[in-house]
C-alpha positions as MATLAB code, in Angstrom:
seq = 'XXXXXXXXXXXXXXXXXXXXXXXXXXXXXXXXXXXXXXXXXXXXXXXXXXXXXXXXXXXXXXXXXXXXXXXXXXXXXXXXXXXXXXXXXXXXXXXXXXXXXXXXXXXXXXXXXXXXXXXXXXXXXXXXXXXXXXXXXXXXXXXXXXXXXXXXXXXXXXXXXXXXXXXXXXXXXXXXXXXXXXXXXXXXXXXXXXXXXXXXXXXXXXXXXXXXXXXXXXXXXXXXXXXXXXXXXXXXXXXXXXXXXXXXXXXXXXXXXXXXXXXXXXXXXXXXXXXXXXXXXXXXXXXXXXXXXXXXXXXXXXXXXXXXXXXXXXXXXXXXXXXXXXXXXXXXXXXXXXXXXXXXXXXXXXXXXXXXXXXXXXXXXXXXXXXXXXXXXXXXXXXXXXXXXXXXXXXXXXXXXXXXXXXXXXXXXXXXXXXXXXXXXXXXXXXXXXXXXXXXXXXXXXXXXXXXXXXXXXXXXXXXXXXXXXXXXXXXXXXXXXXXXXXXXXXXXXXXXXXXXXXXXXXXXXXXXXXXXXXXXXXXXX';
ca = [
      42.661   36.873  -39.900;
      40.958   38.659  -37.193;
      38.544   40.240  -39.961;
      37.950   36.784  -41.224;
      37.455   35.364  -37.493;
      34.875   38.212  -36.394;
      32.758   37.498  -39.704;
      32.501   33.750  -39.215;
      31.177   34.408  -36.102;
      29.034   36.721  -36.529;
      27.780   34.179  -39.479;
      27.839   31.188  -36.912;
      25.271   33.079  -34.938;
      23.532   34.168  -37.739;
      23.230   30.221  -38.608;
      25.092   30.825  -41.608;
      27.626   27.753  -41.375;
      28.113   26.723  -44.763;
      29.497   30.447  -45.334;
      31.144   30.614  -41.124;
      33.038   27.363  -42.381;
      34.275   29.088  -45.774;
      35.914   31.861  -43.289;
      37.587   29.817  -40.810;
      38.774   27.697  -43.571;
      40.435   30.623  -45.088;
      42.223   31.144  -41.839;
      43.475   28.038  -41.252;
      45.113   28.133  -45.195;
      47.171   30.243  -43.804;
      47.560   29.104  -39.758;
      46.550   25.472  -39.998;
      47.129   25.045  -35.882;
      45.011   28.602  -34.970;
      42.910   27.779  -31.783;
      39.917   30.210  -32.269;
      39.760   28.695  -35.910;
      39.809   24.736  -35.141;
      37.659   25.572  -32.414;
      34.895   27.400  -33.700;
      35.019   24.836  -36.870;
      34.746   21.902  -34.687;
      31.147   23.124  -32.915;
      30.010   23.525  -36.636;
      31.108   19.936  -36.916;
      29.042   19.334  -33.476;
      25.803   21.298  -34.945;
      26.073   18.917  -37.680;
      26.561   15.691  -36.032;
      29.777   14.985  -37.151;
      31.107   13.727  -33.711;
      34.593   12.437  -34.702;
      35.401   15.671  -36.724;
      34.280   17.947  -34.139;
      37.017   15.954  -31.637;
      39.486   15.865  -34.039;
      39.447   20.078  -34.511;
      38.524   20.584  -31.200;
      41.601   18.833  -30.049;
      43.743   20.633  -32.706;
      42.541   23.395  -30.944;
      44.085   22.395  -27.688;
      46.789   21.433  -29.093;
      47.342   25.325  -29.870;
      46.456   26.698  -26.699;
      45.429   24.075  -23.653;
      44.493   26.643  -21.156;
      41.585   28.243  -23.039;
      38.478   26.716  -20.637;
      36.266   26.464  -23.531;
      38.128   24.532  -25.669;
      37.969   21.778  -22.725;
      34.186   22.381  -22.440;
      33.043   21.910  -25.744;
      35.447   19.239  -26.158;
      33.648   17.801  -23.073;
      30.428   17.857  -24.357;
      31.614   16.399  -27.723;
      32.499   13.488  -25.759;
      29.456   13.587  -23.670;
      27.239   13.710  -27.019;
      29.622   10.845  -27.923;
      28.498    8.628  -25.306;
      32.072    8.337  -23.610;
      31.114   10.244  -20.355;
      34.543    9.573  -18.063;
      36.284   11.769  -21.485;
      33.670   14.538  -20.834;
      34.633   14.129  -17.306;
      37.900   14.591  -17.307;
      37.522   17.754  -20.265;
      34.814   19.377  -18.541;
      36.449   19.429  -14.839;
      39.417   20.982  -16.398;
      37.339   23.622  -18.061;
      36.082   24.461  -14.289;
      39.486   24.580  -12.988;
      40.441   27.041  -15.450;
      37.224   29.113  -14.754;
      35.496   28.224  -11.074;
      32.914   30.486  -12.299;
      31.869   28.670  -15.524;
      28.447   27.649  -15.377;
      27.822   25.747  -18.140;
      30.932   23.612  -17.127;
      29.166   22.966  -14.408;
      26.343   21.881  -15.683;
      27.847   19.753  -18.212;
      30.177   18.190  -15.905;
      27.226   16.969  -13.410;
      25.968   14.902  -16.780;
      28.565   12.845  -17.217;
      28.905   12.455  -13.325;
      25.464   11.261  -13.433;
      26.728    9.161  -16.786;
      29.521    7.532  -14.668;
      26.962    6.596  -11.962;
      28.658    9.586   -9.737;
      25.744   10.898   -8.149;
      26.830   12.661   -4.871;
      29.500   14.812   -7.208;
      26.702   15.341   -9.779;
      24.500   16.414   -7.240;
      27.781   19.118   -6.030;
      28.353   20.403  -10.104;
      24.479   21.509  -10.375;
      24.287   22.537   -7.663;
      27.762   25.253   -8.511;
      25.707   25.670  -11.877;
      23.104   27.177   -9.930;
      24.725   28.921   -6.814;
      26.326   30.603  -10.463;
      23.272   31.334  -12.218;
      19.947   30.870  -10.200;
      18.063   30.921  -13.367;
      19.632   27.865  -14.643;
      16.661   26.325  -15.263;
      18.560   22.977  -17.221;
      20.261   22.189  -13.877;
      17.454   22.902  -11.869;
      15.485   20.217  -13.916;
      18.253   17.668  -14.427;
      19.193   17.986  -10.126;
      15.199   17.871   -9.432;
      15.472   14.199  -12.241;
      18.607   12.921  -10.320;
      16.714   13.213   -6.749;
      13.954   11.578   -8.030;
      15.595    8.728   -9.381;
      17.394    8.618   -5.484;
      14.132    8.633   -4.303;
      15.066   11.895   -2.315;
      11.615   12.868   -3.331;
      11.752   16.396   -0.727;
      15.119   17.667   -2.716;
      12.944   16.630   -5.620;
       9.633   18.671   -5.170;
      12.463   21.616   -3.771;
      14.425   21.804   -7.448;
      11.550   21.124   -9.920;
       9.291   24.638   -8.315;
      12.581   26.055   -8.349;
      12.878   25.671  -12.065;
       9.580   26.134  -12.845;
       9.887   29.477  -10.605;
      11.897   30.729  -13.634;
      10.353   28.641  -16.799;
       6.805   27.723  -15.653;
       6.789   25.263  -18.750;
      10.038   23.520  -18.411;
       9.029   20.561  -19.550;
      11.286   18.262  -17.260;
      10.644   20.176  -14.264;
       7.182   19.000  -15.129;
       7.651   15.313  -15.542;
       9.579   15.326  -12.686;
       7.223   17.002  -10.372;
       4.247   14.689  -12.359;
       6.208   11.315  -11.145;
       5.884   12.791   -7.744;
       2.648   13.620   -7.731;
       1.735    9.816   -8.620;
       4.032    8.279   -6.012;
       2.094   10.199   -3.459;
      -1.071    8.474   -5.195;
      -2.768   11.505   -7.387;
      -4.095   10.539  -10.757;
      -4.422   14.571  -12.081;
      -2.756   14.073  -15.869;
      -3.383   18.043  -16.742;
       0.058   18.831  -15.899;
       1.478   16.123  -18.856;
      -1.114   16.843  -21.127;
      -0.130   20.163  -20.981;
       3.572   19.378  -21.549;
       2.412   17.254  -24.354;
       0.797   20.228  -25.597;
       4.536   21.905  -25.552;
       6.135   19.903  -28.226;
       8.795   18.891  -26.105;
      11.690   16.735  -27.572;
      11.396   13.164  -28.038;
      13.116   11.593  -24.905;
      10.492   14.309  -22.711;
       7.616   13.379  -24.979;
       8.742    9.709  -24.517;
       8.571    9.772  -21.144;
       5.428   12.022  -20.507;
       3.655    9.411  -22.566;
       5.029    6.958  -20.691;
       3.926    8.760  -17.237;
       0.214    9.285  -18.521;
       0.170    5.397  -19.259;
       0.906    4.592  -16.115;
      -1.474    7.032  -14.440;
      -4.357    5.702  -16.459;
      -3.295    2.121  -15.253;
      -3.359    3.089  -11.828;
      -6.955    5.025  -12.056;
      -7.933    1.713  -13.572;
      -8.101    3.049  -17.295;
      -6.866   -0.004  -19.363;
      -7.944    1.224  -22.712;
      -6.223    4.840  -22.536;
      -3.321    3.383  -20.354;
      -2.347    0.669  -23.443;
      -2.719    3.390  -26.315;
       0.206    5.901  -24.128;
       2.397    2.592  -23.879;
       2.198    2.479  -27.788;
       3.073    5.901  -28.655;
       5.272    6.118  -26.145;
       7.212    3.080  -27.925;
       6.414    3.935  -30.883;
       8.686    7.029  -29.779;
      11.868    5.281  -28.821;
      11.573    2.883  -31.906;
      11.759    5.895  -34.264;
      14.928    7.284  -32.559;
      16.467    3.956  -31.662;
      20.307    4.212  -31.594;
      22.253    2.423  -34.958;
      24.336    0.359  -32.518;
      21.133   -1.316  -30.931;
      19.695   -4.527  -32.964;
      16.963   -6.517  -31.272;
      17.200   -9.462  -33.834;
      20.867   -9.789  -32.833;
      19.956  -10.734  -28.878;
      16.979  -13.106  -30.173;
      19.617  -15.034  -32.774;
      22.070  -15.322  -29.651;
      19.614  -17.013  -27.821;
      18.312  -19.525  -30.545;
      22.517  -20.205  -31.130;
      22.089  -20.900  -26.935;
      18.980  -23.183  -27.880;
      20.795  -25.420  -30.413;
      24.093  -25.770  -28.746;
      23.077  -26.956  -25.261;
      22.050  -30.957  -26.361;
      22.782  -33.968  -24.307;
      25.286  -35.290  -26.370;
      27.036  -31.863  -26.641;
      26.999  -31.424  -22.696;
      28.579  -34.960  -22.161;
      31.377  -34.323  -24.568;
      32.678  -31.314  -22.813;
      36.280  -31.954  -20.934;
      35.664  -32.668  -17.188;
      34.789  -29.785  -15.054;
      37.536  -28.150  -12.469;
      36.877  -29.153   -9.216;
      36.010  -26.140   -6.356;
      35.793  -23.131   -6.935;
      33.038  -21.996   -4.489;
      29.489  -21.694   -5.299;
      28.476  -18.232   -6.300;
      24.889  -17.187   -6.146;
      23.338  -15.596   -9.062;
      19.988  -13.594   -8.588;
      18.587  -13.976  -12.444;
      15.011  -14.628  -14.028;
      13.260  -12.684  -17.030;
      13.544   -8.429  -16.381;
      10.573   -7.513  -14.671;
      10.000  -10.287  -12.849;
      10.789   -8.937   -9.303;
      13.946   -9.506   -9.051;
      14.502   -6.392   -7.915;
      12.292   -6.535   -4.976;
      14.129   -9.539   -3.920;
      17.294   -8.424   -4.524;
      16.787   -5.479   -2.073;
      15.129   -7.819    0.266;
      18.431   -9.909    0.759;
      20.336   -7.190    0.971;
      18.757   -6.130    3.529;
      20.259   -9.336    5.659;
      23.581   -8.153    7.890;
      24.792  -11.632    5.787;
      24.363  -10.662    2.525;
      26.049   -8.290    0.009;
      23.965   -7.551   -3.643;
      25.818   -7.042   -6.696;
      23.299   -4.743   -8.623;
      23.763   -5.732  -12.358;
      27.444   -6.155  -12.430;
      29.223   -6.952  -15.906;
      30.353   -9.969  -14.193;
      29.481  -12.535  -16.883;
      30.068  -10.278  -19.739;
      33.877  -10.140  -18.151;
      33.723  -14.241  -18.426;
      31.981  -13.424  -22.044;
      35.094  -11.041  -23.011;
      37.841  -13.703  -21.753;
      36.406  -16.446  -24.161;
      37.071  -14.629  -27.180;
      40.456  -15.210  -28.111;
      39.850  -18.940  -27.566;
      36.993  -19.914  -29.904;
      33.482  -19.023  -31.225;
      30.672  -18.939  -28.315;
      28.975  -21.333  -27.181;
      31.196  -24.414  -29.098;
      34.387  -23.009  -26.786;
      32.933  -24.564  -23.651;
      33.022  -27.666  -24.459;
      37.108  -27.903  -24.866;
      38.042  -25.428  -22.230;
      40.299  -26.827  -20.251;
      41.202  -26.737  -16.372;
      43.130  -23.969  -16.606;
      40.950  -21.923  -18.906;
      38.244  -22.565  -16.436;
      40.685  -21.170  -13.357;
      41.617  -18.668  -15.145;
      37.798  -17.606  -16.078;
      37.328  -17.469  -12.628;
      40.040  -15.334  -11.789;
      38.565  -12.963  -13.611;
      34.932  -13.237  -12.564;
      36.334  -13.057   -8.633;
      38.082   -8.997  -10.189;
      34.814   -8.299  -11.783;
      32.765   -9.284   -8.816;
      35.614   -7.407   -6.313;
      35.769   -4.419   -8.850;
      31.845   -3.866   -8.959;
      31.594   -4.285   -5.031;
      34.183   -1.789   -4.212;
      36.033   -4.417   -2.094;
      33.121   -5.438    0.138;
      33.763   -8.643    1.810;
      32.066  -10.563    4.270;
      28.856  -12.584    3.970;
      27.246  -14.154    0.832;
      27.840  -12.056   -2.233;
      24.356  -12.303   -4.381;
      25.440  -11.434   -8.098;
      21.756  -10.219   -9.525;
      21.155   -9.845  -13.067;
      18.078  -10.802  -14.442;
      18.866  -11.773  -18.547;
      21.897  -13.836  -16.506;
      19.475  -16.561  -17.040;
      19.996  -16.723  -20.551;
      23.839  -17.435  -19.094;
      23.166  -20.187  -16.766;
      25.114  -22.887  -18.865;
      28.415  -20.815  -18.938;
      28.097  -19.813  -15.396;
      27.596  -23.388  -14.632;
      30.353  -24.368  -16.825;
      33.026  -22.222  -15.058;
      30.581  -22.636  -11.315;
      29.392  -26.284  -11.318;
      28.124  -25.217   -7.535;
      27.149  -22.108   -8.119;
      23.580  -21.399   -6.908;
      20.454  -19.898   -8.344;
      17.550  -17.753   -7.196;
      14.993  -17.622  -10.160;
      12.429  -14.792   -9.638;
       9.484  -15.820  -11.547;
       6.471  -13.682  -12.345;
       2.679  -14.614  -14.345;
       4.295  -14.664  -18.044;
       1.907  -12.106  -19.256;
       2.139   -9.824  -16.368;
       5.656  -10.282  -17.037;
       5.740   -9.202  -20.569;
       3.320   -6.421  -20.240;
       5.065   -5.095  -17.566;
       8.173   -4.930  -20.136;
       5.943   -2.937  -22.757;
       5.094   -0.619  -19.828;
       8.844    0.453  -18.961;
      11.323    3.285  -20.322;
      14.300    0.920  -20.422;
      17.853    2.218  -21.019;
      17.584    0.582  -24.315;
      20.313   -2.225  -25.635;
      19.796   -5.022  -28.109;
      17.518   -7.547  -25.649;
      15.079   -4.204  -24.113;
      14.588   -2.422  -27.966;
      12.442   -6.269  -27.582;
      10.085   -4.811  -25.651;
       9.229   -1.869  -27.865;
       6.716   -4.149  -29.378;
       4.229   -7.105  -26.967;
       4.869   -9.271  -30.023;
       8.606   -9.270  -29.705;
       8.816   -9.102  -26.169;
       6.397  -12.566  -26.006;
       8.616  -14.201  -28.597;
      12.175  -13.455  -26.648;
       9.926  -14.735  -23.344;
       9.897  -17.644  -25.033;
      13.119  -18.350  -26.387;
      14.644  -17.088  -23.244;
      12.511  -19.127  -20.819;
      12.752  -22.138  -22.945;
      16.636  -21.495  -22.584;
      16.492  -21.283  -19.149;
      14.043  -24.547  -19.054;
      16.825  -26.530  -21.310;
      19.989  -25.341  -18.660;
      17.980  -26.902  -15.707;
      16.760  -30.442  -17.543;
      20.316  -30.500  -19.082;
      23.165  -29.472  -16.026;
      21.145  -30.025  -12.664;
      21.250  -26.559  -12.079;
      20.584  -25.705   -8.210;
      17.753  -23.251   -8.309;
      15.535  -21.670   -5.574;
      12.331  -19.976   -7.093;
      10.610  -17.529   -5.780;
       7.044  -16.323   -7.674;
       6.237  -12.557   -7.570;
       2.897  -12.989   -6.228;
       3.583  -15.255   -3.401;
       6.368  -12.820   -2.124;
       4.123   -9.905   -2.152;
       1.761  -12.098   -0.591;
       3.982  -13.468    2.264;
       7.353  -11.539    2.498;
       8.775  -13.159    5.415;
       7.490  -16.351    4.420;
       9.461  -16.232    0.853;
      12.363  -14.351    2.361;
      13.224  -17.011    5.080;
      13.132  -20.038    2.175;
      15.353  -17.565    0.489;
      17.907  -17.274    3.234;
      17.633  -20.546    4.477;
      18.326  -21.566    0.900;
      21.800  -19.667    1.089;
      22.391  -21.640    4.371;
      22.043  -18.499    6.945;
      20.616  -17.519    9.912;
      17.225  -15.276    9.528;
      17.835  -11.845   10.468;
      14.799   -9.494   10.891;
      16.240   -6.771    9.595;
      15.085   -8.058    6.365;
      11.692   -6.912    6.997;
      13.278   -3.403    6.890;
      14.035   -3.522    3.325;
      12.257   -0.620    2.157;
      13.486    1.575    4.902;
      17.471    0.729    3.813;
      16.103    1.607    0.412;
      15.093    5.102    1.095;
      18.887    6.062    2.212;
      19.378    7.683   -1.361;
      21.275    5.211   -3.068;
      20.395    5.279   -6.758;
      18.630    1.907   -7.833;
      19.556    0.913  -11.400;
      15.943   -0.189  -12.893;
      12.627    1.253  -13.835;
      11.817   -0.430  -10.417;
      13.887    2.110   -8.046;
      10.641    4.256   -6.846;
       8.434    0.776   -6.366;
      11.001   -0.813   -3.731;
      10.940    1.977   -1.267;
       7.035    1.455   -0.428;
       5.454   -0.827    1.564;
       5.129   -3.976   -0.578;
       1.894   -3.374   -2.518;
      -0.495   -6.312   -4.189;
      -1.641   -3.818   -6.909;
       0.928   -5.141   -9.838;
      -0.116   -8.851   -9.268;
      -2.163  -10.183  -12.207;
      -2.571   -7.278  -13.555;
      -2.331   -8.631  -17.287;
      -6.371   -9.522  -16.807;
      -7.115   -5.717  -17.591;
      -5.454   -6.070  -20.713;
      -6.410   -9.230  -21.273;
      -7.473   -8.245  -25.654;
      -4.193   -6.885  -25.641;
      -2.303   -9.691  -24.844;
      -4.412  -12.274  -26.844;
      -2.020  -12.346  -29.763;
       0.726  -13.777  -27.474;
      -1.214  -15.658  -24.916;
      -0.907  -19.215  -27.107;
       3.292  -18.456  -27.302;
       3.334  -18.479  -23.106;
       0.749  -20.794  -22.384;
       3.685  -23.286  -22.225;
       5.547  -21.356  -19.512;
       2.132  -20.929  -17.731;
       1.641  -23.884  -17.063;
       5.638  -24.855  -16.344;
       5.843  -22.154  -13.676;
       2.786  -22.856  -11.613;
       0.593  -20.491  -13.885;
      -2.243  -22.749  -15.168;
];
């Protein structure tokens, strides 16, 4: 077996697998539970793609001998390629317990802690991966990404030259140090064109493109600008996961559309008195909600939820009781208590027990959720951040969104005008239909006049002013990582340059003008 162990190896490395697999499935005809064996057959499984094979062997593996660090590693990163980071967690931290000194552990492990939303301890496992091996140029790059996206632009600049010290062309070390470069306000796009030049992979070339487009926009480039958004899209819609459908979010909505009638509202069982009024911070994704939602934060009275699965938790808990929306209408008064029971854990879970103050829940496509929020929250309150409709849906074809079945919209102006419509006109039917209480506040009158907007704001939530508002972008730039494409714009000084910016690509969006002319004119935008 040993014989038969050394030449699969050697054949693994050789990239030989079809004839690696034939000799480690000799072995295990005769030791079905031999560790080396499982192991080494399961990260031919992983070369291959075969995810749920690789854990199964992998695991076998373990099963033989659970204090061999590599077994946890690999098993880690099966998980991690999986998409079930807290798994990769917990296998890859064992794997560094069993060897401190195991760098790629390390770097591995700061992944999924960056997955999990862990930054500080990501932070901590690349920078072990590197105090290991200073030539780690992976962990340089991913640590130099994970300031950036802090907005700890100085630890930033420090880990990109780092890796570039040892890889001149590493091409995220690049696009990291090239997203710097614009936020201090230099248009130079040699550095991505000649990462472009490097065949990177797809999410690098993805996002280089993406960086060039919005270079040319800002050196006032329209034409060159518009054609990077396309390829750039064009990118992520050839390597769009299985799971995501776009047509699946868009048939949602039009089931929204036809449900919510007068007659249907008036035979639903009478709502459950009290309750409280919670405050929802929604309105179409790139619409600065964002900006406002940092803005109100800012107030010593006010606590943000920063796109909380609060109302996917009510979404979840209606499920066993009948197909959405036609459940709402029967729920009873104990249903309803019970629904928000479990919005009140969901909100406490995703605020790590904060209390005190007005709790703003923001989450823009919650807008598309205004009649079941209502339903369970007849007070609750609404803050609707409303942005120029084209500007709006541009501004969607110019982001690299974390992509789920409403953003793989935007990969395309044409679908991203049609779900503005359906979800707007959804939004439009809540408020004639339930009486919603809504503030709005436009994106170009708050950049305008911030204190202006921000007092209606907080007067709207019945509080005090408190000046420290004014200081949002300041609170902002204390490292906390902000969850949208929007994190580097809400640490500068509120800028005018985004507002009505659509009339530079004015042939562009011609094909979907006629489709938001309606909302134009509806929000103030005639």
């Amino acid at each position: 077996m040993h014989r038969l162990l050394g030449e699969g190896l050697e054949l693994q490395k050789a990239g030989r697998l079809a004839e690696a697999e034939a000799r480690y499935r000799q072995i295990l005809d005769q030791e079905p539970n031999h560790g080396d064996a499982n192991h080494l057959l399961g990260l031919i499984a992983f070369q291959a793609g075969e995810l749920w094979q690789a854990e199964a062997l992998i695991s076998k593996a373990l099963a033989a001998n659970p204090f061999e660090p590599a077994y946890h590693a690999n098993l880690g990163s099966v998980y991690q390629a999986m998409g079930r980071p807290a798994e990769a967690e917990r296998c890859l931290g064992r794997a560094t317990d069993l060897r401190p000194d195991f760098t790629d552990a390390h770097f591995n492990l700061g992944n999924a802690l960056r997955d999990l939303g862990r930054d500080e301890e990501a932070i901590s496992a690349f920078g072990r991966a590197v105090e290991l091996d200073p030539g780690h140029v992976p962990a340089w790059g991913n640590l130099a990404a994970l300031y950036e996206g802090l907005n700890r632009i100085e630890h930033a600049r420090e880990a990109a030259e780092k890796g570039l010290a040892h890889t001149p062309g590493d091409p995220l070390a690049n696009l990291t140090l090239a997203k710097l470069e614009r936020r201090q306000g230099k248009c130079d796009p040699s550095r991505l064109r000649r990462l472009l030049e490097s065949s990177p992979a797809p999410a690098l070339e993805m996002g280089a493109r993406f960086e060039l487009g919005h270079l040319h926009d800002r050196a006032g480039d329209a034409g060159t600008a518009f054609d990077q958004f396309l390829k750039a899209n064009a990118l992520q819609q050839k390597h769009l996961p299985e799971a995501v459908d776009k047509v699946r979010y868009g048939q949602e909505i039009d089931a929204l559309n036809a449900a919510f009638t007068e007659d249907w509202v008036r035979s639903w069982t009478p709502p459950l008195e009290g309750g409280g009024a919670p405050v929802f911070l929604v309105g179409f994704p790139r619409s600065g909600t964002t900006l406002l939602e940092r803005i109100l934060r800012a107030h010593s009275g006010i606590d943000t939820l920063e796109e909380p699965a609060t109302v996917s938790a009510l979404r979840d808990e209606l499920l066993p009781l009948g197909p959405y929306p036609g459940v709402l209408a029967s729920l009873a008064p104990e249903a309803i208590g019970r629904l928000r029971r479990v919005y009140s854990k969901a909100a406490e879970d995703a605020s790590g027990g904060r209390h005190g103050g007005v709790m703003v829940d923001k989450m823009p496509l919650n807008v598309a959720e205004a009649g079941l929020i209502h339903r369970v929250f007849p007070d609750a309150a609404f803050i609707l951040a409303l942005r120029h409709p084209l500007d709006v849906c541009l501004s969607c074809f110019m982001q690299a969104f974390e992509l789920n079945d409403p953003m793989a919209n935007f990969l395309d102006l044409g679908d991203t005008g049609v779900l503005y419509a359906k979800v707007m006109g959804l939004w439009r039917r809540y408020v004639s239909l339930l009486g919603l209480r809504v503030h709005s506040v436009r994106y170009e009158d708050l950049v305008e006049d911030v204190e202006g907007e921000a007092r209606a704001a907080v007067e709207f939530l019945g509080l005090d002013w408190d000046s420290g508002v004014l200081d949002f972008a300041a609170q902002a730039q204390a490292g906390e990582r902000i969850k949208t494409p929007s994190y580097h714009q809400v640490v500068e000084p509120v800028y005018r340059r985004a507002r009505y910016r659509w009339r530079r690509y004015e042939r562009h969006l011609d094909p979907i003008r006629g489709l938001l002319e309606p909302f134009m004119e509806a929000f103030g935008y005639g």
